[in-house]
PyMOL commands that place a pseudoatom at each C-alpha (Angstrom):
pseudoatom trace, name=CA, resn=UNK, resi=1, chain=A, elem=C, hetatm=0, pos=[30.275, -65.284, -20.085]
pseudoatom trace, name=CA, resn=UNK, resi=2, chain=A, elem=C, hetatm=0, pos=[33.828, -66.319, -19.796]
pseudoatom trace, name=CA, resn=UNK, resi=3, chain=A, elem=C, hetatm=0, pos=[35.414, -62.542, -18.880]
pseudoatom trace, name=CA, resn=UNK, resi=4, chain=A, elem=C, hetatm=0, pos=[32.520, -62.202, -16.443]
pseudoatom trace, name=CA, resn=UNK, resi=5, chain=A, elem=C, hetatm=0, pos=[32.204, -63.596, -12.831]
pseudoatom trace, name=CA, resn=UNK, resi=6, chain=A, elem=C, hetatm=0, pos=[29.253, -65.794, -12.454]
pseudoatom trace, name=CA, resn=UNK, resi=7, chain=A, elem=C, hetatm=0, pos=[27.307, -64.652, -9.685]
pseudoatom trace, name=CA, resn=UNK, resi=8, chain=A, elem=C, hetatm=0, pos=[24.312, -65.669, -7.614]
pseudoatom trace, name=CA, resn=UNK, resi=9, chain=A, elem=C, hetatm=0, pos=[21.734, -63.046, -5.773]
pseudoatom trace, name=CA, resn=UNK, resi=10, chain=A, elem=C, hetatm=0, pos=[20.405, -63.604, -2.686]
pseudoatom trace, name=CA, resn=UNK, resi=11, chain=A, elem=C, hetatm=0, pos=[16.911, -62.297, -2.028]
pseudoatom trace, name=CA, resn=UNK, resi=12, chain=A, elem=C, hetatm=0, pos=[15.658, -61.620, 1.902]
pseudoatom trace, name=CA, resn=UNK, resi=13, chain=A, elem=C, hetatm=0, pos=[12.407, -61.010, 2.147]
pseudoatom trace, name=CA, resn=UNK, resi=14, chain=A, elem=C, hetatm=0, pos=[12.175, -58.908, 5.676]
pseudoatom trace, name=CA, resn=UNK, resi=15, chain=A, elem=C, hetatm=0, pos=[9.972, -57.816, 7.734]
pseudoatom trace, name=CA, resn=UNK, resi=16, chain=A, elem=C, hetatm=0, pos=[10.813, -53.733, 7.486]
pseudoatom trace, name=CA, resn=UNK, resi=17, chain=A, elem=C, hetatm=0, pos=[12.219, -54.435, 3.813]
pseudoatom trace, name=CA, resn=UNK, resi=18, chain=A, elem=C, hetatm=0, pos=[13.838, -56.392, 0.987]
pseudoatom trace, name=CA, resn=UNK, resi=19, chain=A, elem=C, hetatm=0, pos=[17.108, -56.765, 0.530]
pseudoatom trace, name=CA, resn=UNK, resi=20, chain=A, elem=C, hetatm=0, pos=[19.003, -58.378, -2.958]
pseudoatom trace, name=CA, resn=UNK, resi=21, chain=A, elem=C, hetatm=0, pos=[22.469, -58.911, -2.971]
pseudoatom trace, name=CA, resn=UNK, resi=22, chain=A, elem=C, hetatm=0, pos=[25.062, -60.162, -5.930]
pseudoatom trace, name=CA, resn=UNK, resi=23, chain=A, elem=C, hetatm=0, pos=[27.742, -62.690, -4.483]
pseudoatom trace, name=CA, resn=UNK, resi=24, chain=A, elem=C, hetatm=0, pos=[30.460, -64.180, -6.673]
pseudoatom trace, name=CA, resn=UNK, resi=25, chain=A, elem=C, hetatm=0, pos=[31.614, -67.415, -6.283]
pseudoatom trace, name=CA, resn=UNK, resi=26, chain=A, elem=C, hetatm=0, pos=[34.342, -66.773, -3.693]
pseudoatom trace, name=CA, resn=UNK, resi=27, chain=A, elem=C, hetatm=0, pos=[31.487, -65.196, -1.717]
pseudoatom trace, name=CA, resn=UNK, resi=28, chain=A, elem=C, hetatm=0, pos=[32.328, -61.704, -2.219]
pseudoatom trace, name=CA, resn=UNK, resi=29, chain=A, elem=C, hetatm=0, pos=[29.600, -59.323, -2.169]
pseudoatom trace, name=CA, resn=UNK, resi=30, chain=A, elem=C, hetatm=0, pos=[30.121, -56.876, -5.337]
pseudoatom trace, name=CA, resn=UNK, resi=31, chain=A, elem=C, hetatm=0, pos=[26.246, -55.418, -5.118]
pseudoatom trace, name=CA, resn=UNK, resi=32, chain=A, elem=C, hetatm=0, pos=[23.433, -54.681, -2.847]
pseudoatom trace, name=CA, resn=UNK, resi=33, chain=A, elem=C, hetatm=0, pos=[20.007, -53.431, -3.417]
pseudoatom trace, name=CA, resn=UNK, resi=34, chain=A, elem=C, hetatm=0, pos=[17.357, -52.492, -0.568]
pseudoatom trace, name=CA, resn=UNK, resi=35, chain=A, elem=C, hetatm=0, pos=[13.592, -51.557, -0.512]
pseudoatom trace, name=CA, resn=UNK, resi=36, chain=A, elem=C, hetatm=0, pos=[11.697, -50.806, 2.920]
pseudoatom trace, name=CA, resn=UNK, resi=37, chain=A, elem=C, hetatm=0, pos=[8.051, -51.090, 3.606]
pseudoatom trace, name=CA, resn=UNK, resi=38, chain=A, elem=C, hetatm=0, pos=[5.518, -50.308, 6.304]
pseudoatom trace, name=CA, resn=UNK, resi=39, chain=A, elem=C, hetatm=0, pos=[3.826, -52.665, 8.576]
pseudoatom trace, name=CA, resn=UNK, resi=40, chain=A, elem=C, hetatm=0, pos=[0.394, -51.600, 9.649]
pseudoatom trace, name=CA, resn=UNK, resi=41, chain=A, elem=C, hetatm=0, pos=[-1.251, -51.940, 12.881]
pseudoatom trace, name=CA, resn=UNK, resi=42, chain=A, elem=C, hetatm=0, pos=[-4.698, -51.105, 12.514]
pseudoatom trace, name=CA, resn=UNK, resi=43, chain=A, elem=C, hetatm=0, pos=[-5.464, -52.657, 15.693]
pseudoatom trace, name=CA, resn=UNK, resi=44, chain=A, elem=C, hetatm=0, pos=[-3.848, -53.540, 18.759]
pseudoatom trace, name=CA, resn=UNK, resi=45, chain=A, elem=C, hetatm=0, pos=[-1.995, -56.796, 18.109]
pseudoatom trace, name=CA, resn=UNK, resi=46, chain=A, elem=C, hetatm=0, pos=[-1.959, -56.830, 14.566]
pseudoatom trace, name=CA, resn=UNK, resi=47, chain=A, elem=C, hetatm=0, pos=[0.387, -55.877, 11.968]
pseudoatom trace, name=CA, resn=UNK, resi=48, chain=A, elem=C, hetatm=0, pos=[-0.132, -56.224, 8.617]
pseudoatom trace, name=CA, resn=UNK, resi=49, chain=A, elem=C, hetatm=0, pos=[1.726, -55.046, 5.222]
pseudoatom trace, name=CA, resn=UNK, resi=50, chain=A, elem=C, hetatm=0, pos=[0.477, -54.882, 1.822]
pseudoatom trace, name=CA, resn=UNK, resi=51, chain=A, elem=C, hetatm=0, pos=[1.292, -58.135, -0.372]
pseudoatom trace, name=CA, resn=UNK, resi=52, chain=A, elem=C, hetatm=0, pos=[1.721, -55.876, -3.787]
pseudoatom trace, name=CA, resn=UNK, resi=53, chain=A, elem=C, hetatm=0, pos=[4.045, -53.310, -2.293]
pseudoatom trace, name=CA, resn=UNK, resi=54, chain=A, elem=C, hetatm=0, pos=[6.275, -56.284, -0.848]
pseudoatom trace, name=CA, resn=UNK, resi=55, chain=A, elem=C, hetatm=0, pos=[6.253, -57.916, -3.969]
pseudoatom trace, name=CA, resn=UNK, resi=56, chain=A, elem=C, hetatm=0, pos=[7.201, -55.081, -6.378]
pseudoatom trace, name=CA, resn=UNK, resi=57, chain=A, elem=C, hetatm=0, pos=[10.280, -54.244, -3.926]
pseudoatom trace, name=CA, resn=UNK, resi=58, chain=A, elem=C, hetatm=0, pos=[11.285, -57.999, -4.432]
pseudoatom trace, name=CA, resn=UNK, resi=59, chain=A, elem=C, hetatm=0, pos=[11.161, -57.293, -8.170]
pseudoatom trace, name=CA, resn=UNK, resi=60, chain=A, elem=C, hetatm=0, pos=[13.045, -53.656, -8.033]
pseudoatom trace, name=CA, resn=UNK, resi=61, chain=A, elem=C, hetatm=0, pos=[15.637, -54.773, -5.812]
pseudoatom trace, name=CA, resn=UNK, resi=62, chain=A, elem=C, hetatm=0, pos=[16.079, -57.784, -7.984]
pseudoatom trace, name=CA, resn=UNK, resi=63, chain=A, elem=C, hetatm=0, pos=[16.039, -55.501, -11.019]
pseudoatom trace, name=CA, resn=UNK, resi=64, chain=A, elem=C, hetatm=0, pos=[18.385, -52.735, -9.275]
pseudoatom trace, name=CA, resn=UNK, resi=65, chain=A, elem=C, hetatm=0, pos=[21.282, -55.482, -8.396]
pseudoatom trace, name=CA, resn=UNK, resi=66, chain=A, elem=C, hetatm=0, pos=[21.530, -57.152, -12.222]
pseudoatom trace, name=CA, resn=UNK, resi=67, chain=A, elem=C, hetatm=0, pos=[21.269, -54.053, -13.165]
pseudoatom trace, name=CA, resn=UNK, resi=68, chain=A, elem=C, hetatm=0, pos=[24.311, -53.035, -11.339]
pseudoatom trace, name=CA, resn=UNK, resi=69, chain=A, elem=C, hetatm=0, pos=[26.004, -56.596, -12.552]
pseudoatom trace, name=CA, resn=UNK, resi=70, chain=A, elem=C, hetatm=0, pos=[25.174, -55.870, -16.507]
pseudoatom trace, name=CA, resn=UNK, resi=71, chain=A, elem=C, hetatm=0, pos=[24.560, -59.395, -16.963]
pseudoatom trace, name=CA, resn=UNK, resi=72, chain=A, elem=C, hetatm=0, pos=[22.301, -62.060, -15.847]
pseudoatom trace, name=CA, resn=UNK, resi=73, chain=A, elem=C, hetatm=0, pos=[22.732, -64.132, -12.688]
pseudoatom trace, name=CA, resn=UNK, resi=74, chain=A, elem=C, hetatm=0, pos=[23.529, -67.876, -12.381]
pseudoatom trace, name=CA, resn=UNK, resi=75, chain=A, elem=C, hetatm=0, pos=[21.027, -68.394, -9.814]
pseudoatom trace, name=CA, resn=UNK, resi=76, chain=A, elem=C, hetatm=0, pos=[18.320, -66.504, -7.273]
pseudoatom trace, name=CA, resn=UNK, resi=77, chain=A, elem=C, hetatm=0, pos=[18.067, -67.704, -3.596]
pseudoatom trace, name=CA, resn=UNK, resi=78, chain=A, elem=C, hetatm=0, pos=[14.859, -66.305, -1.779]
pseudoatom trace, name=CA, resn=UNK, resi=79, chain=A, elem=C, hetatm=0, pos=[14.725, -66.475, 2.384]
pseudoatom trace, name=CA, resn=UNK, resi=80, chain=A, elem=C, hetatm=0, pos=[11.999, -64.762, 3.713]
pseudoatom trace, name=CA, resn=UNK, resi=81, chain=A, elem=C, hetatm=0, pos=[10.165, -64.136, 7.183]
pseudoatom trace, name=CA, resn=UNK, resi=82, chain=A, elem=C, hetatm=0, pos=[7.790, -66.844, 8.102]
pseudoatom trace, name=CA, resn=UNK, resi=83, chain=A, elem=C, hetatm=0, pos=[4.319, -67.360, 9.256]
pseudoatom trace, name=CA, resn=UNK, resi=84, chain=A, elem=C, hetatm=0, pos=[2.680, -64.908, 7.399]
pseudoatom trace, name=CA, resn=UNK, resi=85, chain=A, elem=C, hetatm=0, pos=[-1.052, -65.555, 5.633]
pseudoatom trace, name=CA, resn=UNK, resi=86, chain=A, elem=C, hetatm=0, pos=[-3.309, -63.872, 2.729]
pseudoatom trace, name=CA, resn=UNK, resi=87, chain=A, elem=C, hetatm=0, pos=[-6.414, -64.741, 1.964]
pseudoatom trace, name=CA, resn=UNK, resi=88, chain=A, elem=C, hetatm=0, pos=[-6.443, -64.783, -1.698]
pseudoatom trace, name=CA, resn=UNK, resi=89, chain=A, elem=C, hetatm=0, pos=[-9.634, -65.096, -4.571]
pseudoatom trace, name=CA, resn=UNK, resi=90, chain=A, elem=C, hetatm=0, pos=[-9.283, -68.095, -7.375]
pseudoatom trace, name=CA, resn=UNK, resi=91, chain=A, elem=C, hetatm=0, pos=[-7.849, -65.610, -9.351]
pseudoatom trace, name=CA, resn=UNK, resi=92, chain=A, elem=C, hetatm=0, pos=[-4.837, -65.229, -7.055]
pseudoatom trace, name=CA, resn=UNK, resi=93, chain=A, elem=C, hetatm=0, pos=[-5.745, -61.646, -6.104]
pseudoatom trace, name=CA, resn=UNK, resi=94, chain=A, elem=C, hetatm=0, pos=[-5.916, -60.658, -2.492]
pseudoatom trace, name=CA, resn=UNK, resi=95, chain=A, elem=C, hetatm=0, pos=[-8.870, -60.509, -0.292]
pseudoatom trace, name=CA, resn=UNK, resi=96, chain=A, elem=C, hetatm=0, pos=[-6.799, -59.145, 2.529]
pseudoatom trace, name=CA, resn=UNK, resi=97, chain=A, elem=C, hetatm=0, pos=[-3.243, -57.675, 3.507]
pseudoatom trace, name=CA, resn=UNK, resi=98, chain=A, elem=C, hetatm=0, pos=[-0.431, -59.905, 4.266]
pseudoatom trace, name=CA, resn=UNK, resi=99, chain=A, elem=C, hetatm=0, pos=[-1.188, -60.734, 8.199]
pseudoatom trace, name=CA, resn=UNK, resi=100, chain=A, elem=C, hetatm=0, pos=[2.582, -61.080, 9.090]
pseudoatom trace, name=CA, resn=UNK, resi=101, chain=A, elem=C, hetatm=0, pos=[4.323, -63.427, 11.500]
pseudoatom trace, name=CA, resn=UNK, resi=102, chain=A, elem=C, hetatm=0, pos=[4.242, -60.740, 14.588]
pseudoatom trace, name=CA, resn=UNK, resi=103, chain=A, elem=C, hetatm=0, pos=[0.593, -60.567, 14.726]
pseudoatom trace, name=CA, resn=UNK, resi=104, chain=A, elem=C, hetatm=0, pos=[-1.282, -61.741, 17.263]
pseudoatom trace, name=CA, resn=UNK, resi=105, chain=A, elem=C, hetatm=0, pos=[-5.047, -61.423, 16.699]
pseudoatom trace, name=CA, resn=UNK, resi=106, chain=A, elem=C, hetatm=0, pos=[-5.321, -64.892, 16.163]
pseudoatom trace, name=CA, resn=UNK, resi=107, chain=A, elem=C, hetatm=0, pos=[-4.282, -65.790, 20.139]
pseudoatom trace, name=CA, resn=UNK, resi=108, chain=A, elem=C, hetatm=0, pos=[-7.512, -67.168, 21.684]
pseudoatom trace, name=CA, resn=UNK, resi=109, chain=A, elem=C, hetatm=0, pos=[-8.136, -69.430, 18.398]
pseudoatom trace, name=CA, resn=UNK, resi=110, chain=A, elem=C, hetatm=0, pos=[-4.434, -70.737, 19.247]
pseudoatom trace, name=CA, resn=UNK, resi=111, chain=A, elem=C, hetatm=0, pos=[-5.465, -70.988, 23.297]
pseudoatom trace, name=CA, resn=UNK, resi=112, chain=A, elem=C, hetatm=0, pos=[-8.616, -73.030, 22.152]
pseudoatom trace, name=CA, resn=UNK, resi=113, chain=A, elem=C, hetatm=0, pos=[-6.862, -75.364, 20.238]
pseudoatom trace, name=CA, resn=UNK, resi=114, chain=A, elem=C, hetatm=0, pos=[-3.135, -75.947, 21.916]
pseudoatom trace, name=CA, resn=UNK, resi=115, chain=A, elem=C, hetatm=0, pos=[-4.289, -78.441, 24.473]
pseudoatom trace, name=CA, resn=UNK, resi=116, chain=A, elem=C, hetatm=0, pos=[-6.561, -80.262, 22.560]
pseudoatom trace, name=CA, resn=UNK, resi=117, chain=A, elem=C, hetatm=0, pos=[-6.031, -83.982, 21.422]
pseudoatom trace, name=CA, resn=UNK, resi=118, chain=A, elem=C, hetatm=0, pos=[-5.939, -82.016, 17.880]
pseudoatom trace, name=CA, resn=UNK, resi=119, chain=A, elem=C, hetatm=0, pos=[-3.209, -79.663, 19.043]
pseudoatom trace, name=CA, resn=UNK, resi=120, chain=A, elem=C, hetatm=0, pos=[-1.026, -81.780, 20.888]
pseudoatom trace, name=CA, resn=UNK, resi=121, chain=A, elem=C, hetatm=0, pos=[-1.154, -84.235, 17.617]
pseudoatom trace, name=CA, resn=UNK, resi=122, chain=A, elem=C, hetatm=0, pos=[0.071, -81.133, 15.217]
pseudoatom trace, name=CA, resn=UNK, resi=123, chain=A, elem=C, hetatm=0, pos=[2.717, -80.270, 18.058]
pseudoatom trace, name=CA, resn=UNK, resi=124, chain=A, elem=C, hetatm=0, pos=[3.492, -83.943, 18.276]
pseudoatom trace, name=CA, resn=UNK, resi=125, chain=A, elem=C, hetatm=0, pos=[4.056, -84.181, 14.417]
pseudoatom trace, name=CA, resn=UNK, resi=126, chain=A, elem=C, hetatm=0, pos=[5.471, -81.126, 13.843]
pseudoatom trace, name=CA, resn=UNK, resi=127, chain=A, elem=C, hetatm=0, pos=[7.272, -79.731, 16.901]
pseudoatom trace, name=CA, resn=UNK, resi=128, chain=A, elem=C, hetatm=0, pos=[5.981, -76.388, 16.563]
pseudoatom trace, name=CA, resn=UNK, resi=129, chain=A, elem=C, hetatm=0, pos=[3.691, -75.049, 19.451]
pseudoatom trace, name=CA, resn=UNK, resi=130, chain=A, elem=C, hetatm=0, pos=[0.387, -73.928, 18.728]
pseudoatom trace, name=CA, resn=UNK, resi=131, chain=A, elem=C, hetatm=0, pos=[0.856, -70.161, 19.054]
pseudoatom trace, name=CA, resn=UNK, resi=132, chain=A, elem=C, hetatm=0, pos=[-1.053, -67.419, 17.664]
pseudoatom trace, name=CA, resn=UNK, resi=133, chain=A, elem=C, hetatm=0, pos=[1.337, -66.322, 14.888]
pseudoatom trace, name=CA, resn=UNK, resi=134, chain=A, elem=C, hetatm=0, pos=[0.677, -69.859, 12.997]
pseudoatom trace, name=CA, resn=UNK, resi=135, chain=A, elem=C, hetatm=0, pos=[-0.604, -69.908, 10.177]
pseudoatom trace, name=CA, resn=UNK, resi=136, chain=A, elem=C, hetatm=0, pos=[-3.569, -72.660, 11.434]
pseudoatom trace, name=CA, resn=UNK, resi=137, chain=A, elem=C, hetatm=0, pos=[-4.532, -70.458, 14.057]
pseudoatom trace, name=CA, resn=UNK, resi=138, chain=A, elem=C, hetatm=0, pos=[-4.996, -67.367, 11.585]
pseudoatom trace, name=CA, resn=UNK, resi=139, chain=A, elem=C, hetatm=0, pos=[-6.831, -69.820, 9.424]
pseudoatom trace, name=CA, resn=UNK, resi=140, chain=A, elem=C, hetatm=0, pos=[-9.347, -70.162, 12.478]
pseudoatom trace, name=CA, resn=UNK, resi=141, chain=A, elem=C, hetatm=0, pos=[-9.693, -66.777, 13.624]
pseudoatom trace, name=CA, resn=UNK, resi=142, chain=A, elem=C, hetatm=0, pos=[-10.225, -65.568, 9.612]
pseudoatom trace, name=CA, resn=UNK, resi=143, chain=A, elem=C, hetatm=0, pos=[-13.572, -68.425, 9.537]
pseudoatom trace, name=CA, resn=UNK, resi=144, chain=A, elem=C, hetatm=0, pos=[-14.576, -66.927, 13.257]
pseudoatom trace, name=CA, resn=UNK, resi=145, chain=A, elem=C, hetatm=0, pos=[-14.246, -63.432, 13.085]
pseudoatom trace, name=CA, resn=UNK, resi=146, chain=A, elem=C, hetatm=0, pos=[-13.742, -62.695, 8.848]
pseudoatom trace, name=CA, resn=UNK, resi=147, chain=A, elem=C, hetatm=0, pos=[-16.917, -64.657, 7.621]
pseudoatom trace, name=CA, resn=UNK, resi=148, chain=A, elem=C, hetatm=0, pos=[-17.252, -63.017, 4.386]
pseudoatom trace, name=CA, resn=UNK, resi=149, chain=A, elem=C, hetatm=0, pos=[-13.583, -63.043, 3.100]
pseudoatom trace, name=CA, resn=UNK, resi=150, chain=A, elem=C, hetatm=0, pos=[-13.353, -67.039, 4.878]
pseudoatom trace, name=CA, resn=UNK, resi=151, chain=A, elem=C, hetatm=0, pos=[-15.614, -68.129, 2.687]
pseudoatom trace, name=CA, resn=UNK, resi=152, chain=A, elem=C, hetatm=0, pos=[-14.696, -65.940, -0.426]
pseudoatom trace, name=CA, resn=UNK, resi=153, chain=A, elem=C, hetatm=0, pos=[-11.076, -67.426, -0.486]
pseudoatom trace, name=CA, resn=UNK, resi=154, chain=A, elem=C, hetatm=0, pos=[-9.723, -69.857, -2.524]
pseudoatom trace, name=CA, resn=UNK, resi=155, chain=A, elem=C, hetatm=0, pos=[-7.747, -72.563, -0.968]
pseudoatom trace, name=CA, resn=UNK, resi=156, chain=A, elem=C, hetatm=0, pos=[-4.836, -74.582, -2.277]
pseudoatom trace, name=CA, resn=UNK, resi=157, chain=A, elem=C, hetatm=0, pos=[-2.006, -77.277, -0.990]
pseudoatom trace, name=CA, resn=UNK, resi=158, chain=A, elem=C, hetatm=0, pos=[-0.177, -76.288, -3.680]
for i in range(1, 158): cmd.bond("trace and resi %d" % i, "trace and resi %d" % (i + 1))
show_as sticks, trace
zoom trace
Protein backbone atom coordinates (compact mmCIF):
# COMPACT_ATOMS: atom_id res chain seq x y z
CA UNK A 1 0.00 0.00 0.00
CA UNK A 2 2.88 2.34 0.01
CA UNK A 3 1.91 4.41 -3.51
CA UNK A 4 -1.64 4.53 -2.15
CA UNK A 5 -3.18 6.99 0.42
CA UNK A 6 -4.57 5.23 3.36
CA UNK A 7 -7.95 6.28 3.84
CA UNK A 8 -10.78 5.92 6.32
CA UNK A 9 -14.78 5.99 5.34
CA UNK A 10 -17.14 7.50 7.27
CA UNK A 11 -20.60 5.96 7.33
CA UNK A 12 -23.89 8.29 8.43
CA UNK A 13 -26.65 6.52 8.89
CA UNK A 14 -29.60 9.31 8.29
CA UNK A 15 -32.77 9.64 8.64
CA UNK A 16 -33.81 10.37 4.66
CA UNK A 17 -30.53 8.33 3.63
CA UNK A 18 -27.00 6.96 3.95
CA UNK A 19 -24.22 8.61 3.20
CA UNK A 20 -20.29 6.93 2.91
CA UNK A 21 -17.53 9.03 2.39
CA UNK A 22 -13.53 8.23 1.75
CA UNK A 23 -11.25 10.77 3.75
CA UNK A 24 -7.46 10.62 3.55
CA UNK A 25 -5.42 11.33 6.25
CA UNK A 26 -5.09 15.10 5.78
CA UNK A 27 -8.90 15.01 5.87
CA UNK A 28 -9.54 15.49 2.33
CA UNK A 29 -12.59 14.06 0.99
CA UNK A 30 -11.59 12.16 -2.43
CA UNK A 31 -15.16 10.06 -2.55
CA UNK A 32 -18.73 10.14 -1.63
CA UNK A 33 -21.47 7.68 -1.97
CA UNK A 34 -25.32 8.33 -1.08
CA UNK A 35 -28.49 6.12 -0.82
CA UNK A 36 -32.02 7.67 0.23
CA UNK A 37 -34.91 5.90 1.76
CA UNK A 38 -38.52 6.49 2.71
CA UNK A 39 -39.93 6.97 6.08
CA UNK A 40 -43.46 5.76 6.47
CA UNK A 41 -46.23 7.21 8.35
CA UNK A 42 -48.90 4.86 8.46
CA UNK A 43 -50.47 6.69 11.16
CA UNK A 44 -50.54 9.99 12.54
CA UNK A 45 -47.43 10.33 14.70
CA UNK A 46 -45.51 7.60 13.51
CA UNK A 47 -42.84 7.14 11.10
CA UNK A 48 -41.29 4.18 10.41
CA UNK A 49 -38.65 2.82 7.66
CA UNK A 50 -37.82 -0.58 6.70
CA UNK A 51 -34.65 -2.09 8.63
CA UNK A 52 -33.51 -4.25 5.32
CA UNK A 53 -33.73 -1.39 2.87
CA UNK A 54 -31.58 0.83 5.39
CA UNK A 55 -29.23 -1.76 5.79
CA UNK A 56 -28.50 -2.76 2.15
CA UNK A 57 -27.92 1.14 1.37
CA UNK A 58 -25.29 1.01 4.27
CA UNK A 59 -23.70 -1.90 2.39
CA UNK A 60 -23.99 -0.26 -1.36
CA UNK A 61 -22.79 2.97 -0.34
CA UNK A 62 -20.01 1.26 1.49
CA UNK A 63 -19.42 -0.89 -1.58
CA UNK A 64 -19.84 2.19 -4.13
CA UNK A 65 -17.01 4.41 -2.20
CA UNK A 66 -14.07 1.44 -2.09
CA UNK A 67 -15.11 0.85 -5.11
CA UNK A 68 -14.31 4.26 -6.26
CA UNK A 69 -10.88 4.03 -3.98
CA UNK A 70 -9.71 0.51 -5.74
CA UNK A 71 -8.38 -0.57 -2.57
CA UNK A 72 -9.45 -1.37 0.84
CA UNK A 73 -9.91 1.15 3.66
CA UNK A 74 -7.87 1.51 6.89
CA UNK A 75 -10.82 1.89 8.94
CA UNK A 76 -14.96 2.36 8.90
CA UNK A 77 -16.57 4.94 11.30
CA UNK A 78 -20.48 4.48 11.59
CA UNK A 79 -22.71 7.61 13.20
CA UNK A 80 -26.14 7.11 12.90
CA UNK A 81 -29.59 8.72 14.06
CA UNK A 82 -30.63 7.69 17.47
CA UNK A 83 -33.54 6.36 19.32
CA UNK A 84 -34.82 4.14 16.96
CA UNK A 85 -36.31 0.38 18.00
CA UNK A 86 -37.15 -3.11 16.14
CA UNK A 87 -38.62 -5.73 17.55
CA UNK A 88 -36.68 -8.59 16.34
CA UNK A 89 -37.35 -12.84 16.55
CA UNK A 90 -34.30 -15.09 18.17
CA UNK A 91 -33.29 -15.48 14.86
CA UNK A 92 -32.48 -11.79 14.44
CA UNK A 93 -35.21 -11.27 11.82
CA UNK A 94 -37.68 -8.48 12.22
CA UNK A 95 -41.06 -8.60 13.69
CA UNK A 96 -41.64 -4.98 12.84
CA UNK A 97 -40.21 -1.86 10.84
CA UNK A 98 -37.60 0.26 12.30
CA UNK A 99 -39.87 2.76 14.60
CA UNK A 100 -37.45 5.77 14.14
CA UNK A 101 -36.44 8.49 16.57
CA UNK A 102 -39.31 11.10 15.24
CA UNK A 103 -42.11 8.95 16.18
CA UNK A 104 -44.31 9.63 18.63
CA UNK A 105 -46.89 6.88 19.23
CA UNK A 106 -45.29 5.95 22.23
CA UNK A 107 -46.25 9.59 24.10
CA UNK A 108 -48.82 8.64 26.79
CA UNK A 109 -46.55 5.48 27.86
CA UNK A 110 -43.74 8.32 28.27
CA UNK A 111 -46.53 10.80 30.17
CA UNK A 112 -47.32 7.75 32.51
CA UNK A 113 -44.02 7.13 33.44
CA UNK A 114 -41.94 10.70 33.47
CA UNK A 115 -43.05 11.72 36.91
CA UNK A 116 -42.90 8.64 38.53
CA UNK A 117 -40.29 7.72 41.32
CA UNK A 118 -39.20 5.22 38.32
CA UNK A 119 -38.86 8.06 35.84
CA UNK A 120 -37.32 10.64 37.74
CA UNK A 121 -34.61 7.79 38.85
CA UNK A 122 -33.80 6.99 34.90
CA UNK A 123 -33.76 10.93 34.35
CA UNK A 124 -31.71 11.22 37.49
CA UNK A 125 -29.15 8.56 36.22
CA UNK A 126 -29.15 9.30 32.89
CA UNK A 127 -30.06 12.93 32.17
CA UNK A 128 -32.28 12.19 29.43
CA UNK A 129 -36.06 13.13 29.87
CA UNK A 130 -38.57 10.62 29.57
CA UNK A 131 -40.04 11.53 26.17
CA UNK A 132 -41.88 9.53 23.79
CA UNK A 133 -39.15 8.97 21.17
CA UNK A 134 -37.09 6.75 23.88
CA UNK A 135 -36.50 3.76 23.32
CA UNK A 136 -38.13 2.62 27.06
CA UNK A 137 -41.18 4.27 26.27
CA UNK A 138 -41.55 2.36 22.79
CA UNK A 139 -40.67 -0.70 24.77
CA UNK A 140 -43.97 0.07 26.84
CA UNK A 141 -46.31 1.07 24.30
CA UNK A 142 -45.09 -2.26 21.99
CA UNK A 143 -46.25 -4.68 25.48
CA UNK A 144 -49.60 -2.27 25.70
CA UNK A 145 -50.79 -1.86 22.42
CA UNK A 146 -48.50 -4.76 20.17
CA UNK A 147 -49.30 -7.88 22.41
CA UNK A 148 -48.54 -10.44 19.93
CA UNK A 149 -45.18 -9.15 18.46
CA UNK A 150 -44.22 -8.02 22.58
CA UNK A 151 -44.23 -11.24 23.45
CA UNK A 152 -42.86 -12.86 20.17
CA UNK A 153 -39.55 -10.80 20.44
CA UNK A 154 -36.43 -11.77 21.53
CA UNK A 155 -34.64 -9.60 23.92
CA UNK A 156 -30.94 -9.00 24.45
CA UNK A 157 -28.39 -6.49 26.50
CA UNK A 158 -26.07 -7.34 24.17
Amino acid sequence: MSDQASYILGVDIGTSSTKTIAVLRNGKVVTESRQSYPTHNPQPGQSEQDAIQLCEAVLQTIRDAVQQMGYAPTAVSFSSAMHSFMAVDADGRPLTPLIIWSDNRAEAAAISLRDTPEGKAIFRQTGTPIHPMSPLCKLMWMREHATTVFESATFSSA
